[in-house]
C-alpha positions as CSV (number, residue, x, y, z in Angstrom):
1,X,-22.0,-60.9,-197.1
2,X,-22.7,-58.7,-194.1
3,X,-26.4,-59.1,-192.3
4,X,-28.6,-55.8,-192.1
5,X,-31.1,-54.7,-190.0
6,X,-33.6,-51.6,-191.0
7,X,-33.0,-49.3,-188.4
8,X,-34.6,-46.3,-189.5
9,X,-36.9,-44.3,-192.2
10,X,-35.5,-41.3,-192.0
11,X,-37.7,-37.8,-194.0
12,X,-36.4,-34.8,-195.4
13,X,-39.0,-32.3,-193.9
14,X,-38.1,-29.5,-196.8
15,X,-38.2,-32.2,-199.6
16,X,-39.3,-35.3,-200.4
17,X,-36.5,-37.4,-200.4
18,X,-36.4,-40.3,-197.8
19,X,-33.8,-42.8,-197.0
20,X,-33.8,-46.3,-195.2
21,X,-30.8,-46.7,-192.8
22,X,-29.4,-50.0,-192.7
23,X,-27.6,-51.0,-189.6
24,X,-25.0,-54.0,-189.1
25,X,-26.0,-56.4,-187.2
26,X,-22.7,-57.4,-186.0
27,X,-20.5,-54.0,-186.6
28,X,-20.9,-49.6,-186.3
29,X,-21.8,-48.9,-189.8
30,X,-25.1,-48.0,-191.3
31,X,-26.2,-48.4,-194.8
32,X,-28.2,-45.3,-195.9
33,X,-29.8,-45.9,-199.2
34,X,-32.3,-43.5,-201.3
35,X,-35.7,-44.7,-201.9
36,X,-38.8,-43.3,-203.2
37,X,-42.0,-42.2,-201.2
38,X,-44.4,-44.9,-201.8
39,X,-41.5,-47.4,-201.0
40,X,-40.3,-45.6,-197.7
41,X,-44.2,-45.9,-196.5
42,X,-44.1,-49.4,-197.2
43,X,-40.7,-50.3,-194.8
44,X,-42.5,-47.5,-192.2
45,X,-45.8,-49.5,-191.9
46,X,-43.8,-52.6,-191.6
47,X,-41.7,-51.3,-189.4
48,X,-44.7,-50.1,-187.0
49,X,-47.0,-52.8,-187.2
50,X,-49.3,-51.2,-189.4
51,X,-52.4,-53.2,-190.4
52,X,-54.1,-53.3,-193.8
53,X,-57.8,-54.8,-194.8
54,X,-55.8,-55.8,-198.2
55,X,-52.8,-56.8,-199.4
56,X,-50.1,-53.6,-200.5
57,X,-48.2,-54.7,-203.8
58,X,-45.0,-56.2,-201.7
59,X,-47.6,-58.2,-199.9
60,X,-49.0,-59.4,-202.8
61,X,-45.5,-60.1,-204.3
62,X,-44.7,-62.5,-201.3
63,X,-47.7,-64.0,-201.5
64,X,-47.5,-64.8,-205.4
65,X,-43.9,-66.1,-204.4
66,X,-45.6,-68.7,-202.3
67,X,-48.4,-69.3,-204.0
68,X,-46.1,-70.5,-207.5
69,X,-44.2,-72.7,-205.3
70,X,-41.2,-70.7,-204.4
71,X,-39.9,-69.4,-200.8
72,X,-38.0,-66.2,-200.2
73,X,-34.7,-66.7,-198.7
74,X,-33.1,-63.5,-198.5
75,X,-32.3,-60.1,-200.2
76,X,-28.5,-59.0,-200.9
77,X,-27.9,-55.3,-201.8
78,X,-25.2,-56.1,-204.4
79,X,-23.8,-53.4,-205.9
80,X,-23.1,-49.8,-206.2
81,X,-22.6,-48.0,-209.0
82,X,-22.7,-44.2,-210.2
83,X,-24.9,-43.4,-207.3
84,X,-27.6,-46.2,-208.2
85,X,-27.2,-49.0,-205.0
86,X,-29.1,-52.6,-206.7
87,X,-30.3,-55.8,-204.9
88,X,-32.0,-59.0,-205.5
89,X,-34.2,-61.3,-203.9
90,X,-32.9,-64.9,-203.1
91,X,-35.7,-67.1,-204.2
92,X,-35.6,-70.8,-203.1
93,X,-37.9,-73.3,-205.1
94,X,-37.6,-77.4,-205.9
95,X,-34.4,-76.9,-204.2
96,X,-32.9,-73.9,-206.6
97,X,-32.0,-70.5,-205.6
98,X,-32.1,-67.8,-208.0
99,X,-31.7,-64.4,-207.9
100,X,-34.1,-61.9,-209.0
101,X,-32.6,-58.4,-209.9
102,X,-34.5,-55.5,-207.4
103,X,-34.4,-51.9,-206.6
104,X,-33.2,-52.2,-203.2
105,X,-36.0,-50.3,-201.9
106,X,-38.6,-53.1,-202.9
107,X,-36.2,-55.8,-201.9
108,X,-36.2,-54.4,-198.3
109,X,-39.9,-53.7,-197.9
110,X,-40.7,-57.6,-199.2
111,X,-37.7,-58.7,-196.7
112,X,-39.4,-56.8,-193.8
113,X,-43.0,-58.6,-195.0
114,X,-41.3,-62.3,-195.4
115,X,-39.3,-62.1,-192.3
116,X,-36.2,-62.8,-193.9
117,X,-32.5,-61.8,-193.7
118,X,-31.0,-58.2,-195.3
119,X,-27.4,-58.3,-196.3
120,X,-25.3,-56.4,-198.3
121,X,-22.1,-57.5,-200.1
122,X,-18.5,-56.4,-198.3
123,X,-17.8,-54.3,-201.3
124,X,-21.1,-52.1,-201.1
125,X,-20.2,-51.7,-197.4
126,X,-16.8,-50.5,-198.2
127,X,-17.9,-47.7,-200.2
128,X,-20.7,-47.1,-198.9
129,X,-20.9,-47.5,-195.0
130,X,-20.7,-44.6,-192.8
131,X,-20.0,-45.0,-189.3
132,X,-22.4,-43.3,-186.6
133,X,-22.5,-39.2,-186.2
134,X,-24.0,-36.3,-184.6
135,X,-25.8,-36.7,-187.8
136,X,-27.1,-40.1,-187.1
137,X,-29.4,-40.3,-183.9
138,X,-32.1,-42.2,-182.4
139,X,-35.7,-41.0,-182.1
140,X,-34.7,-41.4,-178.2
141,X,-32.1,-39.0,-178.2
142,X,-33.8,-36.7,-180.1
143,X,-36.9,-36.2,-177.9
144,X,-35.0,-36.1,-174.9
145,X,-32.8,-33.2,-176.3
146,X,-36.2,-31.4,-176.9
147,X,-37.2,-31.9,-173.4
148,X,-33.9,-30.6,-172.5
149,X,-34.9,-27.7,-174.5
150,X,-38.7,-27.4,-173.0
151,X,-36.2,-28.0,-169.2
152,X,-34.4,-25.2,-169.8
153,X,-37.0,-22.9,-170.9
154,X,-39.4,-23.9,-167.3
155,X,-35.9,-23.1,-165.1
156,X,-35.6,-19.6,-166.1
157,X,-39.4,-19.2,-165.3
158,X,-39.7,-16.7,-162.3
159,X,-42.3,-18.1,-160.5
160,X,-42.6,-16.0,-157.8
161,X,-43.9,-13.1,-159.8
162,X,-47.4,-14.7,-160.2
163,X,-48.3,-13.0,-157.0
164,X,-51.2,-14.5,-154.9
């Protein structure tokens, strides 16, 4: 297995689609994997600190985990197949692990809430890994090429024509 970290929610601005991208921890390929809207928002506010008066459902799902006696280990995205990636959640309890089937999308969102390890079998990473791209860029590198955009426009100003 191959650790993950989330390193990205990345929107479609003319649709609704969303993916997480998955990053590995100790390699260059990313893991970008589908999800649905309601999930996305849940990694985001995760991801960003977000506080909520009450718990979201993969709150509550951690929560109930503990609660009955059990401890989340891990999540695995196991498999990919005719488009569709799947996951489960390793949970630990009197000394058992067993693995509960996921939508990957979930799986993430209650590993990001549990603080606990994302990884993704060799053979998912094979077929599915991409490797970083003009494609693939950092919210970092994409602000500064709009300042160099905004720079560019401020050095053709003439400023001399303001007169007095």
């Amino acid at each position: 297995m191959i650790e993950l970290s989330v390193y990205s929610v990345l929107y479609s601005l003319l649709s609704r689609h969303r993916v997480v991208l998955l990053k590995e921890n100790e390699g260059e390929r990313f893991l970008p994997i589908w999800v649905g809207m309601f999930e996305s928002e849940a990694i985001a506010m995760r991801l960003q600190g977000a506080a909520v008066p009450r718990p979201l459902t993969h709150d509550l799902l951690a929560n109930m985990v503990t609660e009955l006696g059990g401890s989340l280990q891990y999540i695995v995205v196991n498999d990919l197949s005719e488009s569709t990636f799947y996951a489960r959640i390793a949970v630990e309890r009197d000394g058992e692990v067993q693995l509960v089937d996921s939508r990957p999308s979930d799986a993430i969102a209650l590993a990001l809430r549990a603080q606990i390890p994302i990884y993704a079998e060799d053979g998912v990473m094979d077929k599915a890994g991409i490797v970083r791209s003009a494609e693939i860029r950092t919210e970092v590198e994409a602000k500064e090429d709009e300042l160099d955009i905004f720079r560019d426009f401020v050095d053709t100003l003439d400023l001399d024509d303001l007169g007095d």
